[in-house]
Structure formats: C-alpha cells, structure tokens
N, CA, C and O of each residue as an XYZ file, in Angstrom:
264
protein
N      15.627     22.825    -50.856
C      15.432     21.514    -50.303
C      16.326     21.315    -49.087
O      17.460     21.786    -49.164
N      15.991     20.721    -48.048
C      16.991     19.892    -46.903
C      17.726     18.651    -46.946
O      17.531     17.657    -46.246
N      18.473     18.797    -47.722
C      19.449     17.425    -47.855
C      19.883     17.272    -46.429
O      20.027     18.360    -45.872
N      20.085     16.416    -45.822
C      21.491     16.900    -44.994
C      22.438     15.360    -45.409
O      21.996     14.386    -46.018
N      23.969     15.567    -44.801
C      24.825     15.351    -45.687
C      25.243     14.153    -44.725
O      24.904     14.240    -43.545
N      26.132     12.772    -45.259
C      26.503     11.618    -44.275
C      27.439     12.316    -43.495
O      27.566     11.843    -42.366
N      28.149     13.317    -43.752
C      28.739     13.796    -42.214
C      28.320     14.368    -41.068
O      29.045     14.663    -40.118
N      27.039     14.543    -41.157
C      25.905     15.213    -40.502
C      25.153     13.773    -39.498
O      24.790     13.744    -38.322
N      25.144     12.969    -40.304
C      24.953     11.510    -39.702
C      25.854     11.095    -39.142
O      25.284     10.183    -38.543
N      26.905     11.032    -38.831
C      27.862     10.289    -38.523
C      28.126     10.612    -37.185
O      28.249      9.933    -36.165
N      28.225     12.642    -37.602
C      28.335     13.287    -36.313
C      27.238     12.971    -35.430
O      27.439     13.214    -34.240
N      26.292     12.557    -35.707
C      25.035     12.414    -34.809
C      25.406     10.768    -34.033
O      24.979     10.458    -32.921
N      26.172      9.971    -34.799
C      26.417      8.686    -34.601
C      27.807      8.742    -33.479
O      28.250      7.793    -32.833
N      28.223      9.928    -33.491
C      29.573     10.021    -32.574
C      29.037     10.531    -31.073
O      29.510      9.919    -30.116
N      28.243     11.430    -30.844
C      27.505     11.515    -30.055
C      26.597     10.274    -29.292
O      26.577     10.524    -28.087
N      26.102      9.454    -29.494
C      25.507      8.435    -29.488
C      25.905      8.114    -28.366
O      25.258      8.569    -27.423
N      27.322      7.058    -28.005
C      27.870      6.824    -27.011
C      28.205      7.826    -25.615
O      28.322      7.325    -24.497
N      28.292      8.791    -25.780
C      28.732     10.290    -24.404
C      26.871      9.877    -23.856
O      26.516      9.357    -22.798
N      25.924     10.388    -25.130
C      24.584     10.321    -24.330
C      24.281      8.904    -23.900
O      23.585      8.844    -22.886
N      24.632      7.776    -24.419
C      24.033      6.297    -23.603
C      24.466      6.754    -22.049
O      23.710      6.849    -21.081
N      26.028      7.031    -22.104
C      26.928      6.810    -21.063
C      26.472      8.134    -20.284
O      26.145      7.584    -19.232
N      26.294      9.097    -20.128
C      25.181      9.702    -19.302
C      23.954      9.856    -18.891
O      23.620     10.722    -18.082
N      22.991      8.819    -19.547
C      21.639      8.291    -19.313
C      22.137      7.355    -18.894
O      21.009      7.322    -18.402
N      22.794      6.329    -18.480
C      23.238      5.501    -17.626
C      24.154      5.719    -16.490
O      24.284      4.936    -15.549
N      24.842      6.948    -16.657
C      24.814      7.167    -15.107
C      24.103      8.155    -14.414
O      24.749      8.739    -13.544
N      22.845      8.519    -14.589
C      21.994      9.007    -14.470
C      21.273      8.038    -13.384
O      21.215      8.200    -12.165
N      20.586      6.678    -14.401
C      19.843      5.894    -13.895
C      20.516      4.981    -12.870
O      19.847      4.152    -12.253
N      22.195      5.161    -12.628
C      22.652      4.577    -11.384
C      22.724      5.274    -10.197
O      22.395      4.814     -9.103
N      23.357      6.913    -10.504
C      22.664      7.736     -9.071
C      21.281      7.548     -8.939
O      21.074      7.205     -7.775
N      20.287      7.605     -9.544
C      18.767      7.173     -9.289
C      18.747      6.164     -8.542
O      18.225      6.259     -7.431
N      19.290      5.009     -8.961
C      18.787      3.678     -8.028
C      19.614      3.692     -6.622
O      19.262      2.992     -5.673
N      20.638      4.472     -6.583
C      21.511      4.607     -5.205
C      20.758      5.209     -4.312
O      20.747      4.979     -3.103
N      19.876      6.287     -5.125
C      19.179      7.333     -4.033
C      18.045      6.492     -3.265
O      17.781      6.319     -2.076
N      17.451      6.014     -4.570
C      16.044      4.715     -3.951
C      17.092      4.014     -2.783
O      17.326      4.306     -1.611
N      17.464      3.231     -3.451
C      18.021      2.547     -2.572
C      18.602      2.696     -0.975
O      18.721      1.970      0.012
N      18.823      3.788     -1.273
C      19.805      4.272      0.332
C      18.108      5.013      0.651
O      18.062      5.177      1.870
N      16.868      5.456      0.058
C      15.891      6.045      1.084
C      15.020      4.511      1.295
O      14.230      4.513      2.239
N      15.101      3.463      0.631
C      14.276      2.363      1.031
C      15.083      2.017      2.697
O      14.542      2.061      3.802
N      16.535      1.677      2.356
C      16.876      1.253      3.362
C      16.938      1.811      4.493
O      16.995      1.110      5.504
N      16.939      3.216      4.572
C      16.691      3.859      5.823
C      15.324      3.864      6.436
O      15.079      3.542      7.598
N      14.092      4.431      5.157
C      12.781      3.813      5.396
C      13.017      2.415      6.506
O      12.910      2.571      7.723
N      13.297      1.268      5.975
C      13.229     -0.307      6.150
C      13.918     -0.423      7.501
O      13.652     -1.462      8.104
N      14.714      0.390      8.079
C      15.401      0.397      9.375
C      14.864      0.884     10.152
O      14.647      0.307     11.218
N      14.462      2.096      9.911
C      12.983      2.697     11.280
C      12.132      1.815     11.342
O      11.994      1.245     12.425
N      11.140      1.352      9.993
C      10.666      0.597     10.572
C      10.637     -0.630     11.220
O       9.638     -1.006     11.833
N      11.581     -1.236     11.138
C      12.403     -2.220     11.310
C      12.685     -1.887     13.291
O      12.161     -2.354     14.301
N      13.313     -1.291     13.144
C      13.639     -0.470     15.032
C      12.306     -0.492     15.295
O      12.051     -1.681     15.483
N      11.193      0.221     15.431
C       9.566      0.390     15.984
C       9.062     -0.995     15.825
O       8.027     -1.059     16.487
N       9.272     -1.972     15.338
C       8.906     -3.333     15.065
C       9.639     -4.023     16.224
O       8.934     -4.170     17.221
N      10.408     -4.301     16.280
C      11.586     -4.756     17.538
C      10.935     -3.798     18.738
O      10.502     -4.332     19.760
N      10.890     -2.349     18.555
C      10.767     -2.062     19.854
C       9.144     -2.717     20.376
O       8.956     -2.996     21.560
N       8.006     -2.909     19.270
C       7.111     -2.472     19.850
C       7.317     -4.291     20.415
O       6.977     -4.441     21.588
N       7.805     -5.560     19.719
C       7.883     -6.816     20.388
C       8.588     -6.791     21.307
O       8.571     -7.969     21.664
N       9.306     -6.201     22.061
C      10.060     -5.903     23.036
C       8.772     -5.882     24.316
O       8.434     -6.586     25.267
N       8.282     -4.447     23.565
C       7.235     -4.454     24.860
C       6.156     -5.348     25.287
O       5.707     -5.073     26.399
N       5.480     -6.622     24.523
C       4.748     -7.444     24.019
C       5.513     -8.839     24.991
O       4.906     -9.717     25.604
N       6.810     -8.680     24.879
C       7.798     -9.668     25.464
C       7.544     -9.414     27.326
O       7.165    -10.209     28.186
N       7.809     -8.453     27.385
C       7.782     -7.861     28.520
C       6.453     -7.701     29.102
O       6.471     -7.621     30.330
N       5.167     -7.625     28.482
C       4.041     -7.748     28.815
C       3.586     -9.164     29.349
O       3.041     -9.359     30.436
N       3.912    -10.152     28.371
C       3.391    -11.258     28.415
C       4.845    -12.085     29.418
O       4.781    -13.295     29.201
N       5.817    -11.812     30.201
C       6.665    -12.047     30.767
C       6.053    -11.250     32.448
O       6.727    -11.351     33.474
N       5.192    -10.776     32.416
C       4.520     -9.969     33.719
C       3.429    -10.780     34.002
O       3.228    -11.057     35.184
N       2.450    -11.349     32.876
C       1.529    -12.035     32.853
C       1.551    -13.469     33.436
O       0.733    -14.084     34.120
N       2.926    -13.833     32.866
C       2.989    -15.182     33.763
C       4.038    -15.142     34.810
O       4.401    -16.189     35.347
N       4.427    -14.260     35.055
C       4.737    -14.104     37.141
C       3.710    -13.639     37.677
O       3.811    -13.753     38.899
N       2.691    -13.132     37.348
C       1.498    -12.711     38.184
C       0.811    -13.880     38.093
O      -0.279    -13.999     38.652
C-alpha cells in the first residue's frame, strides 16, 4: 500500500512559500518586460505622431500665406 506519512506533508507545506515567492517574482520580471516594451512601443509611436502633425502644421501654415 502507499501510505505516505504527515512528515511527508508538512515537508510539502515547507516548500509552499520558496515556490509562491518565485512564481511571484517571476510574474514581476514579466510585467517589467511588458511594460518597458509597451512603453518604448508607445514612444515611437508617439514621435511619428508629433512628427507627422508637425508636417500638417507646416502645410496648412503655407496654405494661408499663399
């Protein structure tokens, strides 16, 4: 038969905390990485947005001196 024994449990119960606490910092380098590629994403496009109203500024700033 497979008994297994309450020290066998316990040990499994001591472990418990090391694995939360490395599945949680797991899922905080994860959100740093998102995070730092959204925001670089969000800044290019962000720059090409500005640049392209820039030129739009400058278009319609030709339009009415002509």
């Amino acid at each position: 038969m497979d008994h297994t024994s309450p020290g066998d449990i316990f040990i499994l119960f001591t472990f418990l905390p090391i694995i939360f606490y490395l599945v949680l910092i797991v899922l905080a380098f994860y959100f740093v990485i998102k995070v730092v590629k959204f925001t670089n994403e969000k800044t290019k496009l962000d720059r090409d947005r500005n640049e392209r109203l820039t030129e739009i500024i400058k278009i319609l700033n030709q339009d009415k001196s002509n």
